[in-house]
C-alpha positions, -999 to 999 in steps of 0.1 A, spaced: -88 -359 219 -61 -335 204 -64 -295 215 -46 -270 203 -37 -239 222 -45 -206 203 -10 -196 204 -3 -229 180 -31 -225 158 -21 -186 148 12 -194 152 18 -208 113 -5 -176 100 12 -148 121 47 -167 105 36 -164 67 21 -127 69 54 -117 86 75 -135 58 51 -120 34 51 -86 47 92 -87 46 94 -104 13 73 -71 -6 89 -44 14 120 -57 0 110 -52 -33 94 -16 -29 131 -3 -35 118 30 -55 96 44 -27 98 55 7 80 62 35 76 72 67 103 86 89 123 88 59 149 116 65 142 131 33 108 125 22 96 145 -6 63 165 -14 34 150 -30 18 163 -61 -9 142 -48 -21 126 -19 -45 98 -12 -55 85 21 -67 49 29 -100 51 58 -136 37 60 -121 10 40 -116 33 7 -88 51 -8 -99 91 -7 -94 108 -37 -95 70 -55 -84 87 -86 -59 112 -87 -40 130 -119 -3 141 -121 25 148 -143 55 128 -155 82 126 -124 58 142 -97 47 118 -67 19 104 -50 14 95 -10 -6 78 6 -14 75 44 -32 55 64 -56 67 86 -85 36 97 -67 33 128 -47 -1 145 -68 -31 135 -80 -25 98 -52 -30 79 -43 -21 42 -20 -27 12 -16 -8 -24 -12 -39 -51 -8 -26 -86 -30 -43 -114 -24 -49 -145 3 -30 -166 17 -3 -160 29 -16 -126 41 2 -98 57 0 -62 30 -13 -39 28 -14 -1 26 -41 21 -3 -46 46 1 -20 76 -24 -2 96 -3 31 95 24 52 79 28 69 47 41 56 11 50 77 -16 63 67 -55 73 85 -78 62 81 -113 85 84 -142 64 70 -172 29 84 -187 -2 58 -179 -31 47 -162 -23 28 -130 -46 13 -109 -43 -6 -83 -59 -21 -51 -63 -33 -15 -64 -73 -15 -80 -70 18 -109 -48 11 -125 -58 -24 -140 -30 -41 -111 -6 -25 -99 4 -52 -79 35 -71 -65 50 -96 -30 75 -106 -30 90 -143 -1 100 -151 1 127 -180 
């Protein structure tokens, strides 16, 4: 009888969602986040706790910038994926930290948590 150790079994899944976590924040090459030396204010802000996005719909202006933050604490983690067209910058599954994009053209974009279905939002963009 073969037994694997739990190490080897979550060994293979902790691998991908590290390789998938690096592979997206390379792409978000418009935003920034956290830490960042210069990070700029918000015209709105949306937070991500009790698996929701507060303020799930939020309106701005051409050029002006939304961030969000996470706030459900270290083991419920999060991503932003946009959906459907216009598209935007996402975020890649964390359980803290701030992420903020700017938008340059009018729409409606809405996006979502892959995690959590249902958590979902909106930024319109006049």
């Amino acid at each position: 009888m073969l037994l694997r150790s739990r190490a080897a079994i979550w060994r293979p899944v902790v691998v991908l969602r590290a390789v998938a976590t690096v592979t997206v924040g390379a792409a978000l090459v418009s935003t920034t986040h956290a830490g960042a030396a210069s990070t700029p204010t918000a015209a709105a802000k949306v937070t991500l706790k009790n698996i929701a996005f507060k303020r799930a719909v939020v309106t701005i202006k051409v050029g002006q910038r939304v961030t969000w933050t996470w706030q459900d604490g270290q083991f419920v983690s999060h991503n932003i994926h946009s959906v459907g067209k216009p598209r935007f910058a996402g975020a890649p599954a964390k359980t803290k930290g701030t992420h903020t994009v700017r938008f340059t053209k009018k729409g409606n974009y809405r996006y979502t948590c892959t995690l959590h279905p249902g958590m979902d939002g909106r930024v319109v963009v006049k």
